[in-house]
N, C-alpha and C positions, 0 to 999 in steps of 0.2 A: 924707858920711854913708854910714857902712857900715850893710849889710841880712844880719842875721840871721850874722856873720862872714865875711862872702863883701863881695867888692868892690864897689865901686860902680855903680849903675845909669848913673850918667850922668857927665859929667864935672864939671860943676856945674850948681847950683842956680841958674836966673835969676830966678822967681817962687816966692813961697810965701803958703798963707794956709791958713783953715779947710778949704777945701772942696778945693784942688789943690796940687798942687808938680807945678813945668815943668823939666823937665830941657835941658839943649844937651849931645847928642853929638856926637863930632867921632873918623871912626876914618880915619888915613891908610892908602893902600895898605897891602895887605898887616899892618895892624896889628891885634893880636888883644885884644879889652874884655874885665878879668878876667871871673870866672866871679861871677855876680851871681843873685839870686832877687828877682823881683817879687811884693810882700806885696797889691799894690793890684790893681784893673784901670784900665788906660794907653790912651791912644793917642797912637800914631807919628807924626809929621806929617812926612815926609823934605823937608829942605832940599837934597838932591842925589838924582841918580841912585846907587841905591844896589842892588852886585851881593855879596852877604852868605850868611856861613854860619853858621847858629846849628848849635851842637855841646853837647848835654845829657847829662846825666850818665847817660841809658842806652843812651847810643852811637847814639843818633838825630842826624841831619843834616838840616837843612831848608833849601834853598837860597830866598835870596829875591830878587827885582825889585823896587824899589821906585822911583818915581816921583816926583818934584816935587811936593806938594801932594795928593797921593793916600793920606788918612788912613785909617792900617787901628788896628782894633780889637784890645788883645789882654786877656785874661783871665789873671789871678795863675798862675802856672806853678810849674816847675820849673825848679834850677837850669841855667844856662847861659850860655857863655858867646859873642861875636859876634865872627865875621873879615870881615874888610871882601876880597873877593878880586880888586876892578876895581881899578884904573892909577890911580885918582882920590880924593880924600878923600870919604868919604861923612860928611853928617852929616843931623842929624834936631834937632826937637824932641820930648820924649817926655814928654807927661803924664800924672799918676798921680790917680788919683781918691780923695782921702778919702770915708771912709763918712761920710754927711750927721748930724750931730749928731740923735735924735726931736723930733721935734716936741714941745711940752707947752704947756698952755692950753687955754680952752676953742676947740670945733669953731669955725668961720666960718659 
């Protein structure tokens, strides 16, 4: 699934429904995930020790640590793309949030 002509968010799709899509990423050393944009807000759930550099299109750099089971939150961005810069394969799962369809019916 490509976002907006920019690469993919994740490598694939393992869950999908109304409400989420679960992504599995998976980046070997030194391996760099094209340049992607998040349309949703996500969170991170890292399956590995994860030593990473996110590099955005106005020459910002954000070096990350991420942790085993240490979910962080992120909000719809700008494009960017992710270098994995540890010795070791990082991966993650990365959940995106569909907007909740309104409610409609009468109150409870």
């Amino acid at each position: 699934m490509k976002t907006n002509g920019l690469g993919t968010i994740g490598d694939r799709v393992v869950f999908e429904n109304e409400r989420i899509r679960v992504w599995l990423v998976e980046l070997d050393p030194g391996q760099i995930q094209s340049r992607h944009i998040h349309d949703l807000p996500y969170l991170i759930v890292p399956l590995t020790d994860g030593q990473n550099i996110m590099r955005f299109d106005d020459g910002r750099e954000v070096k990350t640590d991420e942790k085993p089971g240490v979910t962080l939150w992120r909000m719809p961005g700008a494009p960017h793309e992710l270098e994995n810069v540890s010795s070791w394969q990082y991966r993650n799962i990365l959940v995106e949030l569909k907007e909740p369809e309104p409610v409609t019916g009468a109150a409870a």
